[in-house]
Each structure stands twice: as structure tokens, then as C-alpha cells.
N, C-alpha and C positions, 0 to 999 in steps of 0.2 A: 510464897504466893502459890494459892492452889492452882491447875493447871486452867480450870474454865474462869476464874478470876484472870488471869494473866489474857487473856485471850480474849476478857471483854472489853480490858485494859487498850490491849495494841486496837481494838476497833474502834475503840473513844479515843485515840490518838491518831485515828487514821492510816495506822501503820498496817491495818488488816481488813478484807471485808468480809462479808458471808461468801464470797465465792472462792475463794483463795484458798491454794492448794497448800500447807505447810508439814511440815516434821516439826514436831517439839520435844524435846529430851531436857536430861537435866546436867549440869556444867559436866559432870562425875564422864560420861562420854565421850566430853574435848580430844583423849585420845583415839578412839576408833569411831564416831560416826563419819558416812561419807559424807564428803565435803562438794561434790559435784552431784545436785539433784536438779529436778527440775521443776521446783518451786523454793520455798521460803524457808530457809534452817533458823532454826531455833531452840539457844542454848540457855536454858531458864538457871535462874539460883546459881553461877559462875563464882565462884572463888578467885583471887589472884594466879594461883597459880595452873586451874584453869584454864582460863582467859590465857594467859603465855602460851601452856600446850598450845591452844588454839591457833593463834597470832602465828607460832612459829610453822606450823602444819599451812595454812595461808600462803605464808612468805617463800615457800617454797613450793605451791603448786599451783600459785597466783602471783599476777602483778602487784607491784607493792601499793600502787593506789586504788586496788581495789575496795569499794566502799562495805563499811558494816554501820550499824544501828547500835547504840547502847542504851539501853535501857536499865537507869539505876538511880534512888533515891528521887523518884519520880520524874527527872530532868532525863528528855530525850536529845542525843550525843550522835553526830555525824561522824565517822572518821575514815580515815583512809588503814590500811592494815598496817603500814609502816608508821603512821601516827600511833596507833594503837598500838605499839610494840614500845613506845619511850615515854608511855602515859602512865601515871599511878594511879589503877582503879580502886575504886571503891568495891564494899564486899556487903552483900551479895549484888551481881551484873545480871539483865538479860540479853545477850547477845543477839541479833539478828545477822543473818548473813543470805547474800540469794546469791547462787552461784552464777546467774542467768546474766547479773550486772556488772561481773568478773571478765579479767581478760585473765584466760591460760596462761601460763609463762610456760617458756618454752623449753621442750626436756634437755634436762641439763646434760651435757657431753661426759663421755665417759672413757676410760682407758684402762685395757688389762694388761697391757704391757708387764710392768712394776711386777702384777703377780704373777703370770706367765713365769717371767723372768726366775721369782721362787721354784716356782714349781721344776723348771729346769735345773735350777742350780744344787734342789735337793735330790736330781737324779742322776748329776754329773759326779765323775770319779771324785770321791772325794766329801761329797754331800751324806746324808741319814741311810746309814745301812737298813733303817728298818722299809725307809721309802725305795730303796735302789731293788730290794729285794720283791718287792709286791709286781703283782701280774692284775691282768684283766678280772681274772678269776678268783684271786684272793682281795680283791677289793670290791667284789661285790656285794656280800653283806655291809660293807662299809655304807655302800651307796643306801642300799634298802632300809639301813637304817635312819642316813641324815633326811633323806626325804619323807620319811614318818615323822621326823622332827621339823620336818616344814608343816606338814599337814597339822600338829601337834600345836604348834605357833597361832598356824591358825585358827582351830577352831578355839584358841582360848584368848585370841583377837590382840597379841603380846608381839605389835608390832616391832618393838625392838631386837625380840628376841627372835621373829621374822628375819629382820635384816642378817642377822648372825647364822642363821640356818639357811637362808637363801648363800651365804658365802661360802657354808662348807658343804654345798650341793656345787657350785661354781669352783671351787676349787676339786671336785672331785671330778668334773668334766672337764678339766683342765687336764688335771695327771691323765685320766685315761689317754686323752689326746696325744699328753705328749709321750707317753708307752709306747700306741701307735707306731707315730712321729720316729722314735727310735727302731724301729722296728721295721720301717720303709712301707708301713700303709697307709697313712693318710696322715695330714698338717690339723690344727685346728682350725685354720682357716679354711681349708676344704668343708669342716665343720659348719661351720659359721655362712661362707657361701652354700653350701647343699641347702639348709634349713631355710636359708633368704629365698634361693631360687623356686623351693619348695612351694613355699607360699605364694608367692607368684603365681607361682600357676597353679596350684587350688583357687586361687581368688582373681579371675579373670575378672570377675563384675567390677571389680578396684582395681587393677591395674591395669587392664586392657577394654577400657569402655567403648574401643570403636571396633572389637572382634565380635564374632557373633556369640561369644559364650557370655559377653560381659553380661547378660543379666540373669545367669547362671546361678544362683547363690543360693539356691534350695540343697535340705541334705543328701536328696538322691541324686544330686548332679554333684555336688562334692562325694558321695561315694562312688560314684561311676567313675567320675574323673580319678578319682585314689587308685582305682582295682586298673585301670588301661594305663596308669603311671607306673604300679608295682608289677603289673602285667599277672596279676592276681588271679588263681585259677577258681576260685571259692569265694565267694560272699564275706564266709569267716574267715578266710587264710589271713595269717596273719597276726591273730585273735589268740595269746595265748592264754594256753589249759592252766596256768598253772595260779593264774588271778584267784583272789582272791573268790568263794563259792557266788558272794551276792553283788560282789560289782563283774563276776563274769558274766551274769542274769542281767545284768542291767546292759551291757557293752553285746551282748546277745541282742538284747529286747528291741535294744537302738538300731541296732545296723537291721535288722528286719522290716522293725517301722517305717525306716529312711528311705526303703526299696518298697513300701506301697505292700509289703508281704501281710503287717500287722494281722487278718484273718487267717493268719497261719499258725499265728503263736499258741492258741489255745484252742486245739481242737475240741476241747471238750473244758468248757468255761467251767466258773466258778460259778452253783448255784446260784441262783438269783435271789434266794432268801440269806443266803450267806451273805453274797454281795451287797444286799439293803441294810444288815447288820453292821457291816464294815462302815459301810459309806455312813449311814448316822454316827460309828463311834468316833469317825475322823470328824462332824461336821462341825466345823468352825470356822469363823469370821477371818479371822487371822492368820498369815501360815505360817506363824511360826509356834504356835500351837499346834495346829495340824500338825505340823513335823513333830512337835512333841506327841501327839498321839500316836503318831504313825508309829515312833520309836520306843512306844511303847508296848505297840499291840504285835511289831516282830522280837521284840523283847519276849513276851507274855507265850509267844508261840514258840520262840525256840525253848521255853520250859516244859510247855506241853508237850512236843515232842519229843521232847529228852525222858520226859517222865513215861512215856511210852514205849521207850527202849530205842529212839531214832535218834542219829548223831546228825543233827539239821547239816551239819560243814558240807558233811561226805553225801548226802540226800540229794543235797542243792547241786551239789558238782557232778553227781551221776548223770540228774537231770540236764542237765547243761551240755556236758558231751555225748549224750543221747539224743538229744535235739541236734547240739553239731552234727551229729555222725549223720541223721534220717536228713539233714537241709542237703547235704555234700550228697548222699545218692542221690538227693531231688536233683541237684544241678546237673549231677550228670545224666541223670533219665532225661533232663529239658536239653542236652546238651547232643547227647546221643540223634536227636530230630532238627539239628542243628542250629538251634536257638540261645540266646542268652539271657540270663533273668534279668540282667540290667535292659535289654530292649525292649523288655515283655511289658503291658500294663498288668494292671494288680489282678484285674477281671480276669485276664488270657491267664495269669499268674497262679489263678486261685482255683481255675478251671484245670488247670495241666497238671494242681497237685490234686485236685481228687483222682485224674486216671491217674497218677501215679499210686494212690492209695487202694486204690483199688485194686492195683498189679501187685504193691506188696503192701500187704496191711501188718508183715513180721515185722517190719521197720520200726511198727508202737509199742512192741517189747520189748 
């Protein structure tokens, strides 16, 4: 059934109107679309097996009488998700689901003990010479690699293979700990509490709604609050060089933005006829075209420059710790008249860096 048939369908059945907000996809997504939106899911053309993926993704992130719609061989079908889990569908289903009519079920309890317990047992006398023998520092390409394979998982939306990569990033924060552990500098639970109390207090607005910070939860009061926690002398301290050239640009561009700096970033913008060429070659309804435009035009551009004789990697990172290096004199030129950019507004901000430009204009070299 083609999609605007299907759709004039649930409105002559009353299951839809002209105002109503939905998603429609076809069954083949049962495994990754999200399941928690804020309108109307729907799973057109469902196969048997399907319709299961489905039912069981439900059953474990919803109550089991949570209600769906079936729509199949024209008879419209009430059922609870645990009904629909012992029913023999018909083939092809339209599935409805609104997650809005759903109760949460509640996050299922967990325990590392069991693995913990491995991970110990393979460092104790007697466990994997190859494990007793690793350090901090020889299991660090380990790490760098399993977490590309979580990112890896993700972008190819393979959530099982997710789950499996999410455990050997868990097990590798586990060994580091218990190295530590052996070594008398900290427990995993030190772990485990630091990162809780952590949060806590980055997130006053949540946890502490009768303090005066509770409605704190902009990013320049989460970066204030991070820099007087880490007792942070620099904006970027912190910030390391060795990131990757275009997510250092981006983790640059943020903490800038976040401190009200953004007229700082680009003293000298990108033409504006440039800039109308961009902006028409991204223009789309969709973002996820967009994003595919986007990744296509710094695609197209690191060819350009390569064929010009520039290595984009090494370009982009110069740039990057050339701006760190001119923000870190700014701070201490604003520091030296005994001010801080975190108490400065953007205007006193934007002011205090052109006398500072004007005292050293070598800084743009």
C-alpha cells in the first residue's frame, strides 16, 4: 500500500486526522526506529518476523499492556503488546503505536559484580599472563580502538552488535580500574561515585531545585561551573591537542560559543558571496540530506585542497592550536586587569579583545 493511500486509509477509519503529528516507515525498520516519540509510529507493510523484532523491543522498554493498532487485511485489531507477542499475524501488518499511551517500564536493575569478579580473577596469580602483564599504557590503543567500534556500531544502527561493543568498552574500564585498584590509587567505585557526584553538581537545576543555581542549566553556567570545579585556568585547559583536526574545531567552536565569545571566532568571516553559495548548496527541507550535503561539500574540499598541495589534517590542527594559543594570551591579558572571561558579558568580552588586538596584532600570525 503506497504511503498517501495508507494514510487516507487510517483517516476514513478515524485512526488519523489532518492535524496529527506521525512518523511512517516501512516494517524493514522494526529494528532501529525510536520507539519513544511524541506522536503517532507507524510500521507500514510488517512481515511476521517484523512485527516480533517489534513486540519484543516494546516488551522491554514498555509495559506489557501497553496498547497498539493492527492494521491488516482491512480489519482493524486492538491489542495489548503482550497479546501481540502470542498472536499469529497475518502478512503484510500495519502497525500503529503512540508511545504517548504507553506506561515506561521501569529500568531493569543491573549487576557487575559476576564481571568485576573476571576481570579480577584474570589478574590474580595464576590468571592470563597476557592480562597480568598489560599496564595503563599498553592498553590504550586497546581502548581507542573498542570505542571506534562503538561509534562504528552506531552509525550502521547494528544494535546488537552495539550491545557487544558497549561490553568490551565496560570491560576495558573495568581492568583499568582494577590496575589501579592493585596499584593503591583508586577502587572502581571511587569511579563510579566521582562521575555520580559529578553530575550532581553540574546539574543543580535537577538535583537541587530549592538552591539558587537550580535553574542554572545553560551551557555557560555548565562551563563556568566545570572551570571553578576543575579550578581550570583557561577556557580550553583541558581541551586536548591531540583530537582528532575537525572534532578539535568543533569542541573549540563550542566552548567559545557557550561563553557568549562566538564574535570572536571569526575575525575575518567567510565572504558573503561564498557564504550564499554554501548556504543554497546545503538548502534542504530535510536534515538528513543536509547532513548528506554537508558531507559532501567537506568531502569535495578536502580534495581541493589536497590537489593544491595542502594536507587539510595538519591545516586544520595548526589552526586550532593558533587560536588556542591567541584565546590563552587573551585570558591572561583579561587576567593581568584582574578580570575573568567567565564574569565578563560578551559586549565587555568583545571590547577588551579588540584592545587586546590592538596591543598585539602578532598573535594573527
Amino acid at each position: 500500500m503506497e504511503r498517501q493511500e495508507l494514510i487516507e486509509l487510517l483517516e476514513d477509519k478515524g485512526l488519523l486526522s489532518g492535524e496529527d503529528s506521525f512518523t511512517i516507515v516501512s516494517g524493514r525498520e522494526a529494528a532501529s526506529i525510536p520507539l519513544h516519540m511524541n506522536h503517532l509510529l507507524i510500521l507500514r507493510d510488517c512481515r511476521p518476523e517484523e512485527g516480533k523484532i517489534l513486540v519484543k523491543r516494546l516488551l522491554a522498554a514498555y509495559e506489557e499492556d501497553s496498547p497498539l493498532i493492527i492494521l491488516g487485511e482491512g480489519n482493524i485489531l486492538r491489542v495489548t503488546a503482550r497479546e501481540m507477542e502470542t498472536r499469529r499475524p497475518s502478512w503484510p501488518e500495519t502497525i500503529l503505536f503512540d508511545s504517548r499511551k504507553a506506561k515506561v517500564r521501569d529500568a531493569s536493575p543491573y549487576d557487575l559484580t559476576a564481571l568485576d569478579d573476571t576481570v579480577h580473577r584474570l589478574l590474580a596469580p595464576g590468571g592470563c599472563p597476557w592480562d597480568r602483564s598489560q599496564t595503563h599504557e599498553t592498553l590504550r590503543t586497546y581502548f581507542i580502538q573498542e570505542v571506534y567500534e562503538v561509534i562504528d556500531a552506531i552509525d550502521r544502527k547494528d544494535m546488537d552488535n552495539l550491545k557487544e561493543e558497549l561490553g568490551d568498552v565496560l570491560f576495558q574500564i573495568l581492568f583499568h580500574a582494577a590496575l589501579a585498584e592493585k596499584e593503591g590509587f583508586f577502587t572502581m567505585q571511587d569511579v563510579a561515585d566521582g562521575v555520580k557526584d559529578k553530575m550532581v553538581r553540574r546539574h543543580p537545576f535537577v538535583f537541587d531545585k530549592t538552591g539558587k543555581d537550580s535553574t542554572l542549566s545553560a551551557p555557560r553556567e555548565w562551563e563556568k561551573r566545570k572551570r571553578i570545579e576543575k579550578n581550570r585556568k583557561y577556557l580550553l585547559s583541558g581541551v586536548p591537542k591531540g583530537l582528532p583536526s575537525l572534532l578539535l574545531t568543533c569542541i573549540i567552536q563550542k566552548k567559545v560559543s557557550s561563553n557568549g565569545l562566538q564574535n570572536l571566532l571569526f575575525p575575518e568571516d567567510l565572504p558573503a558571496d561564498m557564504k550564499q553559495k554554501i548556504s543554497q548548496f546545503l538548502e534542504d527541507d530535510r536534515e538528513m540530506d543536509r547532513e548528506k550535503k554537508a558531507g559532501a561539500f567537506l568531502f569535495h574540499l578536502v580534495h581541493y585542497l589536497q590537489e593544491k598541495g595542502i594536507e587539510p589534517e595538519l591545516a586544520l590542527h595548526r589552526s586550532d592550536t593558533a587560536f588556542m594559543s591567541r584565546l590563552h594570551s587573551f585570558e591572561d591579558f583579561v587576567m593581568q586587569e584582574g578580570k575573568n572571561l567567565s564574569d565578563m558579558s560578551p559586549e565587555e568580552t568583545l571590547q577588551r579583545w579588540k584592545d587586546f588586538m590592538a596591543q598585539k596584532p602578532s598573535h594573527w600570525n
